[in-house]
C-alpha positions in Angstrom: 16.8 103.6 -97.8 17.0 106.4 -95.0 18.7 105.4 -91.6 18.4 106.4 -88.3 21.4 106.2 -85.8 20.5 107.4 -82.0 23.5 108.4 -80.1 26.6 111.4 -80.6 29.8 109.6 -79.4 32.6 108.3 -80.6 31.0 104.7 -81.5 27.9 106.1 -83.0 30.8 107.9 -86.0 32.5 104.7 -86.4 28.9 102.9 -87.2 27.6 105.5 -89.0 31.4 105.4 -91.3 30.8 102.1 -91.6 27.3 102.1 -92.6 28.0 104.1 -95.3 29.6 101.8 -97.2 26.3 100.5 -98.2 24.9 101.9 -101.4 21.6 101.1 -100.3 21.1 103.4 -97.7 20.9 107.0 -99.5 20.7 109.0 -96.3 21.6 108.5 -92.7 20.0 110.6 -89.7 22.1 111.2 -86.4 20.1 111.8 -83.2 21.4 113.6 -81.8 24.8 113.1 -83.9 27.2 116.3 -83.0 29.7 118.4 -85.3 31.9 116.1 -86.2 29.6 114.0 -87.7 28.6 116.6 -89.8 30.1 115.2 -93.2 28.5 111.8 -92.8 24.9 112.2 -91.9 22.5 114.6 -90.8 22.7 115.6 -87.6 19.1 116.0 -85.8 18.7 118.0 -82.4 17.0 115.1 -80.5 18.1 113.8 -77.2 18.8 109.9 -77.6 16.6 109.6 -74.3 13.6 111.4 -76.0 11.8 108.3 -77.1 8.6 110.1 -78.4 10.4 112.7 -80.3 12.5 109.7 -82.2 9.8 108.0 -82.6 8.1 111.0 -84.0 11.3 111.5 -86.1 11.4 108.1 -87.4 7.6 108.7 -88.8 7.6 111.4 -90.4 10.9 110.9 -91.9 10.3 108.1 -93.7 13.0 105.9 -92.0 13.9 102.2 -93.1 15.7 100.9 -90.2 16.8 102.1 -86.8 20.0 101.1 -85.5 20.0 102.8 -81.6 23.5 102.6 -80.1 23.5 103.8 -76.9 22.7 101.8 -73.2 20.4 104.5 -72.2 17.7 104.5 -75.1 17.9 100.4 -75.1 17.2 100.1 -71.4 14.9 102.6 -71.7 12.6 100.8 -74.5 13.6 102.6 -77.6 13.7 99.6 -79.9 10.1 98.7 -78.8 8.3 101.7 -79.7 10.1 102.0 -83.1 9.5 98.7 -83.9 5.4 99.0 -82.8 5.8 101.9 -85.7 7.1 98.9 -87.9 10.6 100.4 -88.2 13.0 97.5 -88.2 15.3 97.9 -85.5 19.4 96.9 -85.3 19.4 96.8 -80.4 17.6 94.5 -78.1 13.6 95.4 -76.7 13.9 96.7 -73.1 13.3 93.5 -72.0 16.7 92.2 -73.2 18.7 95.0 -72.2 18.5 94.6 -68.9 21.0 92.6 -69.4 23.0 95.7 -69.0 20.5 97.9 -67.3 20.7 96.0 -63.7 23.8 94.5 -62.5 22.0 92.4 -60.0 19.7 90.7 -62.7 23.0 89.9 -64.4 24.6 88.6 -61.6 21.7 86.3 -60.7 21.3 84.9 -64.5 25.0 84.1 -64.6 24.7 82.2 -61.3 21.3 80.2 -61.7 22.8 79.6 -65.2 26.3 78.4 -64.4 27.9 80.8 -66.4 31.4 81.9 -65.0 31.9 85.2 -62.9 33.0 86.5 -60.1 31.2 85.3 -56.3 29.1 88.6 -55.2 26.4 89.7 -52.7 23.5 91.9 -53.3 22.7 95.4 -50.6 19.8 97.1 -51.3 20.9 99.4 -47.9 24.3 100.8 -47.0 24.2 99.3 -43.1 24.1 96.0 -44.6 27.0 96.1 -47.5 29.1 98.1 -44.4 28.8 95.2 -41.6 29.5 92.4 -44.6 32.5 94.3 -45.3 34.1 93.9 -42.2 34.8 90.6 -43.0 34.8 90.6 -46.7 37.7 89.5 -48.8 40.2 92.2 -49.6 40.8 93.9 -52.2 36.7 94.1 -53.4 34.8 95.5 -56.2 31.7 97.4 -55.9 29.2 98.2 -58.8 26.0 100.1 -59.1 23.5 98.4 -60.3 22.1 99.8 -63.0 23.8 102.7 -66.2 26.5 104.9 -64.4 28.2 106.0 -67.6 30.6 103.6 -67.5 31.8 104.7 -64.1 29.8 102.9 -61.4 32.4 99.9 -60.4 34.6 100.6 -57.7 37.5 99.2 -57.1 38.6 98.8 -53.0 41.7 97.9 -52.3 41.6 98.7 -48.3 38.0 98.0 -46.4 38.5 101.9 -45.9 38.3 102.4 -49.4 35.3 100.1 -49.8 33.0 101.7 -47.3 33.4 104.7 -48.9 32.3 103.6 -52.1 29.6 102.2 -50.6 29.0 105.6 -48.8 29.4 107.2 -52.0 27.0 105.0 -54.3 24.0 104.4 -51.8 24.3 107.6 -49.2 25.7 110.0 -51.3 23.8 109.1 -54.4 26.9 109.6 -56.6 24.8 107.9 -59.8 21.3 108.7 -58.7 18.9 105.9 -58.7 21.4 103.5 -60.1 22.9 103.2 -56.4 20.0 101.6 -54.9 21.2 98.4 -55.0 24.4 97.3 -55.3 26.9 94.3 -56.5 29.9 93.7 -53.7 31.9 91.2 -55.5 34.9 89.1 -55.6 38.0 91.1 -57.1 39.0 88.7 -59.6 42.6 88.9 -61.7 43.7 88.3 -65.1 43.9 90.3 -68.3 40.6 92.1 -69.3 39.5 90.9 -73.0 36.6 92.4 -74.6 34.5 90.4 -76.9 31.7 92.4 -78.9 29.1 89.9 -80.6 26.6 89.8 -83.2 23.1 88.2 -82.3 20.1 87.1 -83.7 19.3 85.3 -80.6 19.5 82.3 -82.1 23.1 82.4 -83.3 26.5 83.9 -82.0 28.7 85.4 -84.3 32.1 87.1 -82.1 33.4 89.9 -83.3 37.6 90.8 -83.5 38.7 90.7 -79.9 39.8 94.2 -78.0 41.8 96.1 -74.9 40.5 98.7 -73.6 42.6 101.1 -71.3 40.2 102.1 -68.9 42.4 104.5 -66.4 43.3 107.9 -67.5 46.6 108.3 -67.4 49.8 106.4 -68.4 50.5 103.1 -66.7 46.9 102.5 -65.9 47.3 104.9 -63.2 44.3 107.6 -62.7 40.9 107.2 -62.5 38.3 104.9 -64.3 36.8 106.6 -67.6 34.4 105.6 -70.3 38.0 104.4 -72.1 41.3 105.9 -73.1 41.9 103.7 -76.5 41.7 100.6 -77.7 44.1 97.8 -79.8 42.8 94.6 -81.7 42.8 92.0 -81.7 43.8 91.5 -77.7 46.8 89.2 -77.8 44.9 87.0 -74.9 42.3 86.1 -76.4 44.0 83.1 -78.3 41.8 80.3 -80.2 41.4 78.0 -76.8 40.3 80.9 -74.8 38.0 81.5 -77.8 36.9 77.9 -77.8 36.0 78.3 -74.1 34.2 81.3 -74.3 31.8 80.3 -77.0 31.3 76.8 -74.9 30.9 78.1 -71.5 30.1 81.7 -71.8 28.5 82.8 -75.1 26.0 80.3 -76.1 25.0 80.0 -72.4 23.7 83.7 -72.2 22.1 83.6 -75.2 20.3 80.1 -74.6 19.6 81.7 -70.6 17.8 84.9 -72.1 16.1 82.8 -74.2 14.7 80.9 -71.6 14.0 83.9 -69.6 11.6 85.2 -72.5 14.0 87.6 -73.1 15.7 87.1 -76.5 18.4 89.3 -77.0 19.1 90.5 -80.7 21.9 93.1 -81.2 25.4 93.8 -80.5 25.4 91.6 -76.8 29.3 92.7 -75.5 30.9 90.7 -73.1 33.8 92.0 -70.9 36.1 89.0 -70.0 38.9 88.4 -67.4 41.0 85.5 -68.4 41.6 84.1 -65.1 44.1 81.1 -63.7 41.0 79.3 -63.6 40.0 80.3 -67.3 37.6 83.2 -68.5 35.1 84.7 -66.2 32.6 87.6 -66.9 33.4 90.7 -65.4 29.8 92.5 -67.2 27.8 92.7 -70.5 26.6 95.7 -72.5 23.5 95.6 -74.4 25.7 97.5 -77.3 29.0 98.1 -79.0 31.4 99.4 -76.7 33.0 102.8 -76.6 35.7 102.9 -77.8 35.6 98.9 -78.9 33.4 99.7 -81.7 36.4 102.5 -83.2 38.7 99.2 -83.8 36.6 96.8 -84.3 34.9 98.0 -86.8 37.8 99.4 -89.4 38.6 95.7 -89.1 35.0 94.6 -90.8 35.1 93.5 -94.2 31.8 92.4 -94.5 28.4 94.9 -94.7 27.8 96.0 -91.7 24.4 97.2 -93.0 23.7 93.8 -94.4 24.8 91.7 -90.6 22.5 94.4 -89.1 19.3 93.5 -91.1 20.0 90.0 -90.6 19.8 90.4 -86.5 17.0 92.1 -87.1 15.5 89.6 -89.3 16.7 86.7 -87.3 19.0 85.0 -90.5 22.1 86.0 -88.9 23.4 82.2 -89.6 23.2 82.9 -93.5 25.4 86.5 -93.1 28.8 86.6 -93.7 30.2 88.4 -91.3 34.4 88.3 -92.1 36.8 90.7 -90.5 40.6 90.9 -92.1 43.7 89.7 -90.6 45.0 93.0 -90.0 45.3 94.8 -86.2 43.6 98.4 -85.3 44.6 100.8 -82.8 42.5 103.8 -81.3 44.0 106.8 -79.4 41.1 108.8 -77.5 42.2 112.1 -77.8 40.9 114.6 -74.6 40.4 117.2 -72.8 42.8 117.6 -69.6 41.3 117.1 -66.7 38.9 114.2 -68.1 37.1 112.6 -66.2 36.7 115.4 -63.9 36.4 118.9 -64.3 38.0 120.2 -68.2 37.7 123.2 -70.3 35.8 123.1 -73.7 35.4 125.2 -76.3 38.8 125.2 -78.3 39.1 124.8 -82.3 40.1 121.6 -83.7 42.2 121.1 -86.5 42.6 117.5 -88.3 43.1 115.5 -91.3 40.3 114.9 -93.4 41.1 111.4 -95.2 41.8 109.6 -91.6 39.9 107.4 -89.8 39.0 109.9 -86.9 35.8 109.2 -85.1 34.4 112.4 -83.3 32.5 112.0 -79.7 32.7 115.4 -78.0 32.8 118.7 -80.7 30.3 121.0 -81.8 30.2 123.1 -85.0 29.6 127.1 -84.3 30.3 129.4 -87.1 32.0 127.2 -89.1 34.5 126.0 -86.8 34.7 122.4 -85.0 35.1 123.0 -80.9 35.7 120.5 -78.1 32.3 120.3 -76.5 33.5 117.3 -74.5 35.8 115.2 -71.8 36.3 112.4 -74.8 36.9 114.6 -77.8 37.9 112.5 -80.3 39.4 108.8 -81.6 41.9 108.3 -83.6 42.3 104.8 -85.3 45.1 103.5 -87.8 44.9 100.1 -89.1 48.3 98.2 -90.1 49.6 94.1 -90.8 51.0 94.3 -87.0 50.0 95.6 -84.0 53.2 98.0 -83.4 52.9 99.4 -87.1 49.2 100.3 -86.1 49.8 101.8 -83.0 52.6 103.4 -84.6 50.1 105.1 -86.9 47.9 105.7 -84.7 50.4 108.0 -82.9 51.9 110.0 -86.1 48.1 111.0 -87.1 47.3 112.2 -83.2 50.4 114.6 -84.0 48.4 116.2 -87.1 45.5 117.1 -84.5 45.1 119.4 -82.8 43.4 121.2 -80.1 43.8 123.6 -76.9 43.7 121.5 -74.0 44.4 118.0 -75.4 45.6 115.0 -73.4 45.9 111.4 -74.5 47.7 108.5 -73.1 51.1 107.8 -74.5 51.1 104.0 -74.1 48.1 102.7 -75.8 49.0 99.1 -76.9 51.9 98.8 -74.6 50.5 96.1 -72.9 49.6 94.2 -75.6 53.1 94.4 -77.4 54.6 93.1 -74.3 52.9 89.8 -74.4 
C-alpha cells in the first residue's frame, strides 16, 4: 500500500520512522516532507495547506491511507476532502478539530461539560479584555484563539505585562486573524504533563506520558517556542493521576464531542497541569505533539500502521496498542537565536543509525542545510530516565552544525522528582 504523510517537521519523521516498520506499506509520500526525510519517503513539493493539490496528489497517486499530521491542514478540512475521494484518513474532519482550532470553543465545551480547567473570560475587543484587567487576578494567561504556531499564550505576570499582550494579540495583530478573540484566564500551577491519545471516538487509548520544555533556554528561562525536548514517561503522571484523568478528563471530551456531533478520531492530545486540586486542562491539540511524538513514539511496540487503520475504521477497542517499559529522551537541536531571528543555511553532519528526527533542513547539491529555527531531534531510548538522557546528550555531540544551540538540561526536572 502507498502512504501519504502531510506535514515536514520533526513529528511528521518520527511517524513516518515509525510507519515504516509496516511491511505493508511499500511506499510512503511526504507532503511536503523536507531533506532530511529524504531516506524514508518521498518527499513531494506540496504545501500541507494546499488541500486541492493533496487531494489531487492523493488521486493520481494511487494512495491507500492518509495520515495528515499537522493542526493547520486538520482545521482547515483536509481529512474531509480526502476522505470524499474515499482515501481512508488517520486526523479528525474539520469539524472535530476545532477542538484545537478555536480556544474559545474549547473553553466553552470544557465548562458546559464539567470538564476541569482553568476559570477564563472571552474579548472579542481589546477595550473590553483592558478594563477587565484592571481588576483581574494576577499573574494571568492570555491565549489567541485560534492556531498561532504554538506561540499564542501569554503569560502576564504584572497587569503591565498583560495589557500588552492584549495590545499585541488584538491591536497589533501579532497572529493575524487568530487574535480576534481571545481567552483571559486563570494562571493555574502545577507540573505540566502531556498526554497524547489514540481515538476512534468511541474508545480512549493514552499514549506514554511526556514533558515538554517549552522555554528556550536553560532553566526555563527565555521565551515560549514550539518545544526545546522532551522525556518520557513524565514522572507526574503516576497511576492515580492516570486514573483521574481517564475518569474526569478523557472520556468526558470524547463522550462531549460526541454529543456535539463532532466525533473526534485521531491522535486527540491533552496538555495537563497537575494541580493541588488535581489535573486540570491547560489545551488540546487535534494531533501528535511536536516534539511529544519524537519520544513517544520510539517507545511503541505495537504497529503504528495497524492502531492507525483501526481509528480510522472505528475498532480501535480490538488494537493492541503496547508501549515498552523503557524511558525516551529528545534533544531539539537549533539554530541560535530560535525563536526569533537565526541564520540558516549551514551543513549538517550526523550519524546515520540514530534515532534523529529532522524538522528544519533542506538538501541542495548533495548536502543537508539548516533551513530552520528547530533543526533537528535527537532521541535515545534507555531502562532509566538518566541513562536516556544521557544518550541523548553523547549522540547531540556527533552532530553537527554552524549555529547550533540546544538546552543543556533536558530531563533535569524530571530526574529531580
Amino acid at each position: 500500500m502507498k502512504v501519504l504523510v502531510v506535514g515536514g517537521g520533526g513529528r511528521e519523521h518520527a511517524i513516518i520512522k515509525k510507519l515504516k516498520e509496516n511491511k505493508e506499506i511499500e511506499k510512503i509520500y511526504a507532503l511536503p516532507g523536507n531533506g532530511g526525510m529524504a531516506n524514508d519517503a518521498e518527499c513531494v513539493a506540496i504545501g500541507a495547506k494546499d488541500i486541492p493539490a493533496i487531494v489531487e496528489f492523493a488521486k493520481t497517486h494511487d494512495i491507500g491511507f492518509a495520515v495528515v499530521a499537522p493542526d493547520d491542514p486538520l482545521v482547515l478540512g483536509a481529512v474531509d476532502e480526502l476522505q470524499k475521494c474515499g482515501i481512508p484518513c488517520f486526523g479528525p474532519e474539520k469539524k472535530a478539530a476545532i477542538i484545537e482550532g478555536s480556544k474559545v470553543f474549547s473553553k466553552n465545551l470544557m465548562k458546559k461539560y464539567g470538564i476541569p480547567t482553568a476559570a477564563y473570560e472571552v474579548f472579542d475587543s481589546a477595550e473590553k479584555a483592558l478594563k477587565y484587567l484592571e481588576t483581574a487576578p494576577i499573574p494571568t494567561v492570555i491565549k489567541a484563539d485560534g492556531l498561532a504556531l504554538g506561540k499564542g499564550v501569554i503569560i502576564a505576570m504584572t497587569r503591565s505585562e498583560a495589557a500588552d499582550a492584549v495590545k499585541t494579540i488584538m491591536e497589533d495583530k501579532a497572529f493575524g486573524e487568530s487574535g480576534n478573540q481571545i481567552v483571559i484566564e486563570e494562571y493555574l500551577e502545577g507540573p505540566e504533563v502531556s498526554v497524547l491519545s489514540f481515538t476512534d471516538g468511541k474508545t480512549v487509548v493514552p499514549m506514554i506520558s511526556s514533558m515538554d520544555h517549552k522555554r528556550a533556554h536553560d532553566n526555563d528561562e527565555g521565551l515560549n517556542t514550539g518545544g526545546m525536548g522532551t522525556v518520557a514517561p513524565n514522572p507526574y503522571y503516576t497511576p492515580e493521576v492516570a486514573e483521574r484523568c481517564m475518569k474526569e478528563i478523557f472520556l468526558p471530551t470524547i463522550n462531549a464531542m460526541n454529543a456535539e456531533g463532532r466525533t473526534f478520531k485521531g491522535c486527540l492530545y491533552f496538555g495537563l497541569m497537575i494541580t493541588k486540586n488535581g489535573p486540570k486542562v491547560i489545551e488540546y491539540n487535534c494531533r501528535f505533539g511536536d516534539p511529544e511524538t519524537q519520544v513517544v513514539l520510539p517507545l511503541l511496540e505495537s504497529d503504528l500502521f495497524e492502531i492507525m487503520k483501526s481509528v480510522a475504521a472505528g475498532t480501535l477497542s480490538e488494537t493492541e496498542v503496547k508501549f515498552s517499559q523503557k524511558h525516551a529522551c529528545c534533544v531539539v537541536m537549533a539554530s541560535d537565536g530560535y525563536p526569533q531571528k537565526y541564520q540558516t543555511g549551514f551543513e549538517i553532519t550526523m550519524p546515520a543509525d540514530k534515532n534523529i528526527y529532522v524538522a528544519g533542513a533542506k538538501l541542495d547539491g548533495g548536502k543537508l542545510l539548516t533551513a530552520g529555527g528547530r533543526v533537528l531531534g535527537v532521541t535515545e531510548t534507555a531502562d532509566t530516565l538518566e541513562n536516556a538522557v544521557k544518550k541523548a546528550y553523547e549522540t547531540v555531540g556527533t552532530v553537527h552544525f554552524e549555529n547550533a544551540y540546544y538546552r543543556k538540561d533536558i530531563g533535569k526536572k524530571a530526574l529531580e522528582v
